[in-house]
N, CA, C and O atoms as CSV, one atom per row, in Angstrom:
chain,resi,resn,atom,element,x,y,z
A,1,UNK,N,N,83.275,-56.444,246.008
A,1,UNK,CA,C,83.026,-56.401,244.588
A,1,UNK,C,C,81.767,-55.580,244.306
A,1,UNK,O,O,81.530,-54.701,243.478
A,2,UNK,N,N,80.921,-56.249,245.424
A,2,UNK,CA,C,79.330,-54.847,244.816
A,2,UNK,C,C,79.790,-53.522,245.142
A,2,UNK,O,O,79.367,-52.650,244.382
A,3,UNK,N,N,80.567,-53.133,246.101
A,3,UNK,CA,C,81.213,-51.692,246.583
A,3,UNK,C,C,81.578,-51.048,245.162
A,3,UNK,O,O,81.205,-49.987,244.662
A,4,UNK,N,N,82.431,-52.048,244.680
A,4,UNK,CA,C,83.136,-51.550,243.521
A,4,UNK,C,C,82.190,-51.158,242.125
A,4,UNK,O,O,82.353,-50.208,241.360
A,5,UNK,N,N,81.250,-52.133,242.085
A,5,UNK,CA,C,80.437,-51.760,240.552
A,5,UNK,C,C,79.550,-50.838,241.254
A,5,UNK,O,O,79.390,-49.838,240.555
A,6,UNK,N,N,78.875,-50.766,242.419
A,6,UNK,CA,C,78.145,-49.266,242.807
A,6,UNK,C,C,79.035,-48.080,242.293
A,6,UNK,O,O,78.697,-47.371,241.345
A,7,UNK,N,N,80.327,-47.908,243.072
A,7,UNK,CA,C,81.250,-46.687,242.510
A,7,UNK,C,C,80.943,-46.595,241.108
A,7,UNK,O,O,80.156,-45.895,240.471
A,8,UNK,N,N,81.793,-47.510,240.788
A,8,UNK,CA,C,81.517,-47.663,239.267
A,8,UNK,C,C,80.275,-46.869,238.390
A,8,UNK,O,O,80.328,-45.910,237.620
A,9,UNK,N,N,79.468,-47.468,238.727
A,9,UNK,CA,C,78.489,-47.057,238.535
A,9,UNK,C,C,78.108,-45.411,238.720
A,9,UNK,O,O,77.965,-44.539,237.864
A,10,UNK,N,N,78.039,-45.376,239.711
A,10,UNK,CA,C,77.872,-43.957,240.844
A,10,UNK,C,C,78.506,-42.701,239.588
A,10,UNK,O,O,77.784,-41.730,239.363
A,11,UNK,N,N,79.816,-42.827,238.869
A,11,UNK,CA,C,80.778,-42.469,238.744
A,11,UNK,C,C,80.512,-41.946,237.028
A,11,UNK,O,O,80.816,-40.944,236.381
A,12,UNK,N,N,79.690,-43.384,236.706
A,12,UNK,CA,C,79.354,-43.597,234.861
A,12,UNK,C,C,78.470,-42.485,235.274
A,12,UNK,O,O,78.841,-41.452,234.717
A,13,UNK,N,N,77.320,-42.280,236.129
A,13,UNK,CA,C,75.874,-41.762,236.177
A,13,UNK,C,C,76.211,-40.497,236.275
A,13,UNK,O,O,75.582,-39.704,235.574
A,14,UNK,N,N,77.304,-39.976,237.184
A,14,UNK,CA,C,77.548,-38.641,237.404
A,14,UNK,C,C,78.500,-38.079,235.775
A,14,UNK,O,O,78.177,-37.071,235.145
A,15,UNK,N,N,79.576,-38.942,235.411
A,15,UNK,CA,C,79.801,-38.495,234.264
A,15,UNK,C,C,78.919,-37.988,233.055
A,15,UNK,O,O,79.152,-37.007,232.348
A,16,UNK,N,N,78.082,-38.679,232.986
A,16,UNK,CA,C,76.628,-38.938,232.111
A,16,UNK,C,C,75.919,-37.733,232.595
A,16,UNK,O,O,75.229,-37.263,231.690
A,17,UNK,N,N,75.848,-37.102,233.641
A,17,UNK,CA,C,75.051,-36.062,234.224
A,17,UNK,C,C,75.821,-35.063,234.053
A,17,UNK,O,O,75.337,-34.164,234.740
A,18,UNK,N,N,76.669,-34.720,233.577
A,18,UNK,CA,C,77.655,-33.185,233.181
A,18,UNK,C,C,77.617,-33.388,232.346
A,18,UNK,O,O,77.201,-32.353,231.824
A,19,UNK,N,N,77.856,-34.567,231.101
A,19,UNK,CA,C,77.712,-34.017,229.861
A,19,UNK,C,C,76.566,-33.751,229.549
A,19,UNK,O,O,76.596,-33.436,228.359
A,20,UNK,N,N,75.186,-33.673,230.075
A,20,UNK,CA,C,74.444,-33.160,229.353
A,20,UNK,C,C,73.825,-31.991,230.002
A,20,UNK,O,O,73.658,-31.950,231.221
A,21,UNK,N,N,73.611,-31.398,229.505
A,21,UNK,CA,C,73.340,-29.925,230.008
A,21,UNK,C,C,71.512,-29.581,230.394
A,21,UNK,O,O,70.536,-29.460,229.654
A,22,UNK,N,N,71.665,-29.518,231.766
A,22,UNK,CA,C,70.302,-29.225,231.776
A,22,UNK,C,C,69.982,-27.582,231.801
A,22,UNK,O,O,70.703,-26.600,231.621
A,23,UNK,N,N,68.471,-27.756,232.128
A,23,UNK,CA,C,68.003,-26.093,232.069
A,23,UNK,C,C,68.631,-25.513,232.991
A,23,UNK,O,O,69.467,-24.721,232.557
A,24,UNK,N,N,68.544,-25.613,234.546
A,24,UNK,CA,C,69.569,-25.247,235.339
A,24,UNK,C,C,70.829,-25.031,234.965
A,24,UNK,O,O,71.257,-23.950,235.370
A,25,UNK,N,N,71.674,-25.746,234.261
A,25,UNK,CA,C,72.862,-25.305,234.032
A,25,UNK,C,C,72.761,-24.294,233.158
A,25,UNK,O,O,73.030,-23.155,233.538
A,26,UNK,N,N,72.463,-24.477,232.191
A,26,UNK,CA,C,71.879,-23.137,230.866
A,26,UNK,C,C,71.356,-22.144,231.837
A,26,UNK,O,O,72.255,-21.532,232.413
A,27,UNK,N,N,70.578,-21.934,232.055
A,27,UNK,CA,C,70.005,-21.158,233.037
A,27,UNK,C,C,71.411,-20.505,233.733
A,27,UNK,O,O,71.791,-19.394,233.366
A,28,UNK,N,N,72.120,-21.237,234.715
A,28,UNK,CA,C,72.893,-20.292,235.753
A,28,UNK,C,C,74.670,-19.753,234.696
A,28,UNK,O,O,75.657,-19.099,235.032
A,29,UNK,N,N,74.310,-20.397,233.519
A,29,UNK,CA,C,75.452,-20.162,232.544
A,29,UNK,C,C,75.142,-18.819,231.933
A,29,UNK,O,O,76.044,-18.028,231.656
A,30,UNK,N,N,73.427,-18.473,231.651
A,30,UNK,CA,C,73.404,-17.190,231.492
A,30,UNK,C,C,73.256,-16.349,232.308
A,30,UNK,O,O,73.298,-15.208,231.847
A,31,UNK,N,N,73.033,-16.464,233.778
A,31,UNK,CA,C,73.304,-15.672,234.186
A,31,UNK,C,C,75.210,-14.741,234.538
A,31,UNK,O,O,75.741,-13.634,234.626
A,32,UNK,N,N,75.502,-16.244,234.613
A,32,UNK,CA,C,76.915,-15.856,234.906
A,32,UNK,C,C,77.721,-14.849,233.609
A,32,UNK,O,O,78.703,-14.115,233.720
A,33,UNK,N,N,76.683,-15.228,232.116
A,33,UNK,CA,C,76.961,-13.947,231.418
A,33,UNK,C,C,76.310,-12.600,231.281
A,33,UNK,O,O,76.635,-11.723,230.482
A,34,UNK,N,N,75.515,-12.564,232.014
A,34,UNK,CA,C,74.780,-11.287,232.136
A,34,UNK,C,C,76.094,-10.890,233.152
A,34,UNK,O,O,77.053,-10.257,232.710
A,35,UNK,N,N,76.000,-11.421,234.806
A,35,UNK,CA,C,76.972,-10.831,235.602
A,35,UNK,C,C,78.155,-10.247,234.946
A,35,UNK,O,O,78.519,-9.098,235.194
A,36,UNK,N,N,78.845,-11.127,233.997
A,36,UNK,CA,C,80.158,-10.727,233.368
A,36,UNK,C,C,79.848,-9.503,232.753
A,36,UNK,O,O,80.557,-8.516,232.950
A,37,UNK,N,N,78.554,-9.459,231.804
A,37,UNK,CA,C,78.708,-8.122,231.055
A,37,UNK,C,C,78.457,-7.225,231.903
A,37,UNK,O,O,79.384,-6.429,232.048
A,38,UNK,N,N,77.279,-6.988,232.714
A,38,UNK,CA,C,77.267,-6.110,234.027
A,38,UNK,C,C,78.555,-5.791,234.762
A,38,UNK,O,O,78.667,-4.647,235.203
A,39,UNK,N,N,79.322,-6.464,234.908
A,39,UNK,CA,C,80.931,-5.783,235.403
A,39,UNK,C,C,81.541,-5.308,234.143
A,39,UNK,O,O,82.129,-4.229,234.079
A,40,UNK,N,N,81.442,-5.892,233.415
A,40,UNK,CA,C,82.274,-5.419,231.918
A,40,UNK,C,C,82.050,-3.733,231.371
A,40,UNK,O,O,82.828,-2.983,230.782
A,41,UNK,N,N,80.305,-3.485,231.968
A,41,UNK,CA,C,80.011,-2.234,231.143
A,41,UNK,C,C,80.318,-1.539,232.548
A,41,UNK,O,O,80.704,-0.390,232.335
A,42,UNK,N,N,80.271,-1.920,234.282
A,42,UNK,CA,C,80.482,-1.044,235.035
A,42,UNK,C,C,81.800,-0.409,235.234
A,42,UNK,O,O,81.995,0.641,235.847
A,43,UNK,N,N,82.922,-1.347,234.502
A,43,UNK,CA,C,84.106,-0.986,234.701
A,43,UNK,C,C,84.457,-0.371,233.594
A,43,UNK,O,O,85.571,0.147,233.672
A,44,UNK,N,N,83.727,-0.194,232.253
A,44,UNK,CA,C,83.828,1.027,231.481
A,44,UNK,C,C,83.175,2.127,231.649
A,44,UNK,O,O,83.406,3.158,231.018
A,45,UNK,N,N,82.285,1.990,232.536
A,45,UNK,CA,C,81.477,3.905,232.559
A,45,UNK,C,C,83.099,4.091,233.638
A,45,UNK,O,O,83.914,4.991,233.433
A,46,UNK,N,N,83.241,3.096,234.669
A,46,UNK,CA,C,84.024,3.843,235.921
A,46,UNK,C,C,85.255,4.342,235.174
A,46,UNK,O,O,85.883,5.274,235.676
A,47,UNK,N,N,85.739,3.705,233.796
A,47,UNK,CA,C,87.094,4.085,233.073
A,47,UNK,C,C,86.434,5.703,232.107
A,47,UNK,O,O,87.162,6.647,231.802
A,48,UNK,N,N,85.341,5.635,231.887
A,48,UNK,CA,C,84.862,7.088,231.527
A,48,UNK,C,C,84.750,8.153,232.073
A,48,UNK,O,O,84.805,9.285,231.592
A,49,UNK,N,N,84.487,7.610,233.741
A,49,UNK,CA,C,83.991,8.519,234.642
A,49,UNK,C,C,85.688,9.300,234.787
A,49,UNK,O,O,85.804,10.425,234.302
A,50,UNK,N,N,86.568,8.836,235.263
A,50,UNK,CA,C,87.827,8.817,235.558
A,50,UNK,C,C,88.207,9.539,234.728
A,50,UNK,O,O,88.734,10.520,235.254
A,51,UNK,N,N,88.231,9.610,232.867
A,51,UNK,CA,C,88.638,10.250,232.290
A,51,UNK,C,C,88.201,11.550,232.146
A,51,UNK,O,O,89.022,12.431,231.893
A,52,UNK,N,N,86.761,11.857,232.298
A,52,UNK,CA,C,85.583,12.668,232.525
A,52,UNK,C,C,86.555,13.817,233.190
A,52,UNK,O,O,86.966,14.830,232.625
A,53,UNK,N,N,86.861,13.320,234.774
A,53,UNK,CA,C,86.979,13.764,235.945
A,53,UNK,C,C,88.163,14.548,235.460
A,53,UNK,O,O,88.239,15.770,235.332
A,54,UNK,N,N,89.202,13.508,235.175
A,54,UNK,CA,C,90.444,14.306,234.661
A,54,UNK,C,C,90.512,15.289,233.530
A,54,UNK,O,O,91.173,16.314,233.696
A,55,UNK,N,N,90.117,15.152,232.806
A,55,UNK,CA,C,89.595,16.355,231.597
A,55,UNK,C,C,88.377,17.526,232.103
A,55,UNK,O,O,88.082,18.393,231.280
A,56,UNK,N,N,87.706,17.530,233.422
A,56,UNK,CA,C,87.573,18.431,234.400
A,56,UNK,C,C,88.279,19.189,234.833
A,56,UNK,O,O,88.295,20.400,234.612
A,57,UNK,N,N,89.435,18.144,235.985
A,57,UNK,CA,C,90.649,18.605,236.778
A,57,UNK,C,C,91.497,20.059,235.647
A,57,UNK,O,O,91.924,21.152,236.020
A,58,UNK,N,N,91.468,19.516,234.387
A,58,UNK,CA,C,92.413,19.791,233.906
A,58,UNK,C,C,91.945,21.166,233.041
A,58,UNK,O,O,92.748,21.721,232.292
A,59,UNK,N,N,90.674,21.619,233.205
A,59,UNK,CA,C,90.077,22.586,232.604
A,59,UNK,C,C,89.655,23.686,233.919
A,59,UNK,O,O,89.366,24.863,233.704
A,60,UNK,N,N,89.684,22.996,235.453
A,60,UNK,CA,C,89.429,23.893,236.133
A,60,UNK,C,C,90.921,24.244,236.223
A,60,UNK,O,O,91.161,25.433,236.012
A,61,UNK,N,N,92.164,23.310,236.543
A,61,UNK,CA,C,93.538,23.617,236.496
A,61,UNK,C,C,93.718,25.113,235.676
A,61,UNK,O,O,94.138,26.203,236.065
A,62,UNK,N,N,93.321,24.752,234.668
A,62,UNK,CA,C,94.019,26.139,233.329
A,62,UNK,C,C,93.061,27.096,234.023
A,62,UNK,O,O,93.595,27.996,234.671
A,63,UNK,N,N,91.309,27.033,233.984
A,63,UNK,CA,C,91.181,28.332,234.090
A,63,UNK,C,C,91.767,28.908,235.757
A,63,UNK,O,O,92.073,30.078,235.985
A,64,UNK,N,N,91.807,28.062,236.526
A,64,UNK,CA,C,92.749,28.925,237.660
A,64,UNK,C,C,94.092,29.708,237.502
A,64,UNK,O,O,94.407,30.816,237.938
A,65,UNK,N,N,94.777,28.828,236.765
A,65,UNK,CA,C,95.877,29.694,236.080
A,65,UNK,C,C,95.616,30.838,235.609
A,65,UNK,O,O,96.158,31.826,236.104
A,66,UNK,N,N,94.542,30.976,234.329
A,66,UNK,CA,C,94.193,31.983,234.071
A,66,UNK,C,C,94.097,32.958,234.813
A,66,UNK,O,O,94.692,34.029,234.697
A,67,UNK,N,N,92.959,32.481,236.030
A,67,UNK,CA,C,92.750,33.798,236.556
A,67,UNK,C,C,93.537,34.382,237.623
A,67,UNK,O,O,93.421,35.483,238.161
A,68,UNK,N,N,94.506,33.275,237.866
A,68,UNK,CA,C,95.644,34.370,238.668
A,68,UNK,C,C,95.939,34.660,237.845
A,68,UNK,O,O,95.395,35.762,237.765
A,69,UNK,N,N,96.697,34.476,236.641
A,69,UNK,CA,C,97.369,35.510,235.778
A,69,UNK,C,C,96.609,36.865,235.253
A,69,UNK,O,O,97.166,37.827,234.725
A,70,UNK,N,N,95.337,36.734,235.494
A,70,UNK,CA,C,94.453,38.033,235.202
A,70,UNK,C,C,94.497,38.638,236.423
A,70,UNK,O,O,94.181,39.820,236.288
A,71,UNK,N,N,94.805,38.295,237.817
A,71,UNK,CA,C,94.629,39.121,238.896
A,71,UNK,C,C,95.872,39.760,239.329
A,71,UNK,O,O,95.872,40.709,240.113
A,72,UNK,N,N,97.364,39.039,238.618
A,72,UNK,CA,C,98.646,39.522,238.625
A,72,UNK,C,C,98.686,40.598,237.803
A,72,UNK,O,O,99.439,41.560,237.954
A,73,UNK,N,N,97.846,40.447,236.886
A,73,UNK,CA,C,97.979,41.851,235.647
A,73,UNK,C,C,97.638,42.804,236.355
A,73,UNK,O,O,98.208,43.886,236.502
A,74,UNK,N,N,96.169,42.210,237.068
A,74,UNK,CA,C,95.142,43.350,237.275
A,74,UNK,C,C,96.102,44.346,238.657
A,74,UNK,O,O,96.112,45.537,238.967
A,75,UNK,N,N,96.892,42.971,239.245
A,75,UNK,CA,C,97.720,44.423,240.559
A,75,UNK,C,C,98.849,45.073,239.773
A,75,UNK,O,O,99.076,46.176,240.269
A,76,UNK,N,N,99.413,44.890,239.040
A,76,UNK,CA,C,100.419,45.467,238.444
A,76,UNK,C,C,99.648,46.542,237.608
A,76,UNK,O,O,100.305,47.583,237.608
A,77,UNK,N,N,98.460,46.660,236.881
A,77,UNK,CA,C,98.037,47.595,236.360
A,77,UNK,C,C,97.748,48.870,237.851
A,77,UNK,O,O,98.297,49.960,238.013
A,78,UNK,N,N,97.004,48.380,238.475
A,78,UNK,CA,C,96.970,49.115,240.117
A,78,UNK,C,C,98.112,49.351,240.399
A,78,UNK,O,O,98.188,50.565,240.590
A,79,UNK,N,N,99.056,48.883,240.536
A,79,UNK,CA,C,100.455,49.692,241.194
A,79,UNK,C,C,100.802,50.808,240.326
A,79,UNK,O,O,100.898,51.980,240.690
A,80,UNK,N,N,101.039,50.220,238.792
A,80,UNK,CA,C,101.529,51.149,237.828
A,80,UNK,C,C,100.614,52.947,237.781
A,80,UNK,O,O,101.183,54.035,237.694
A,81,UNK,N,N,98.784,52.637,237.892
A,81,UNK,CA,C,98.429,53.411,237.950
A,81,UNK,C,C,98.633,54.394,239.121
A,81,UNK,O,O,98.862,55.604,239.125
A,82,UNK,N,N,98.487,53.540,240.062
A,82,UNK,CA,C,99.254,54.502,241.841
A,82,UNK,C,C,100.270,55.225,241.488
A,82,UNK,O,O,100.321,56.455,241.468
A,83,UNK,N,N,101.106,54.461,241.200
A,83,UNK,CA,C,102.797,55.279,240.716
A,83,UNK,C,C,102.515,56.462,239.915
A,83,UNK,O,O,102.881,57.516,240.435
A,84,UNK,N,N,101.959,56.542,238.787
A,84,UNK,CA,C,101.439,57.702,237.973
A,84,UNK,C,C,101.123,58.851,238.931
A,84,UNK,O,O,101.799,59.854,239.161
A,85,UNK,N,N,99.866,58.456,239.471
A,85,UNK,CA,C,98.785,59.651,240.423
A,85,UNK,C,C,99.960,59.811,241.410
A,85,UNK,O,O,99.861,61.000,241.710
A,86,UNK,N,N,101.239,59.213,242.238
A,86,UNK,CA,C,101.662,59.887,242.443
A,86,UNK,C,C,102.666,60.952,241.978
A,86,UNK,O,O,103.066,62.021,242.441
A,87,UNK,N,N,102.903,60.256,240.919
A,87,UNK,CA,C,104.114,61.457,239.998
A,87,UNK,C,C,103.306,62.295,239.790
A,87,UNK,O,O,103.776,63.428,239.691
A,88,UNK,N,N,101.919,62.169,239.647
A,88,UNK,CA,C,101.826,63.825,239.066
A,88,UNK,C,C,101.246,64.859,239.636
A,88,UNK,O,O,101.004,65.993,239.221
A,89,UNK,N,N,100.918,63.964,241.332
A,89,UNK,CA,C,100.043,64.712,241.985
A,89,UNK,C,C,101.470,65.862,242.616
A,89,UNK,O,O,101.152,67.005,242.943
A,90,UNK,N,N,102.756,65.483,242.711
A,90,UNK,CA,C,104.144,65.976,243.510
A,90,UNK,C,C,104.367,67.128,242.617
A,90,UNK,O,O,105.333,67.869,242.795
């Protein structure tokens, strides 16, 4: 029977000790929201960075295009001119 009202007891005291909130708990409750926002803002620069990167990719993409297509002109202008100098050198 004393086993039982110790528990008892044991049980009221610990209930009684979570509902009230000490500094420690406050305390490690804000940290756990700092941590949250600290991942929150690292996983939006990394979703910026990503988009960043790709709107890079995608500007070195074109101007490479470009400039083969300026270096395809540029041999076809060279052949065309060869072809000339030889028609008229014959």
């Amino acid at each position: 029977m004393k086993r039982i009202a110790i528990l008892g007891l044991t049980a009221l005291l610990a209930a009684y000790g979570c509902e009230k909130e000490g500094p420690m708990e406050s305390a490690g409750e804000s940290m756990d929201e700092a941590v949250e926002e600290v991942i929150e803002r690292a996983e939006q620069a990394a979703d910026e960075i990503d988009a960043a990167r790709d709107r890079a990719g995608d500007v070195i993409e074109e101007a490479g295009e470009k400039a083969e297509k300026a270096m395809d002109d540029a041999g076809d202008a060279i052949e065309e001119a060869a072809e000339d100098a030889g028609r008229g050198s014959s």
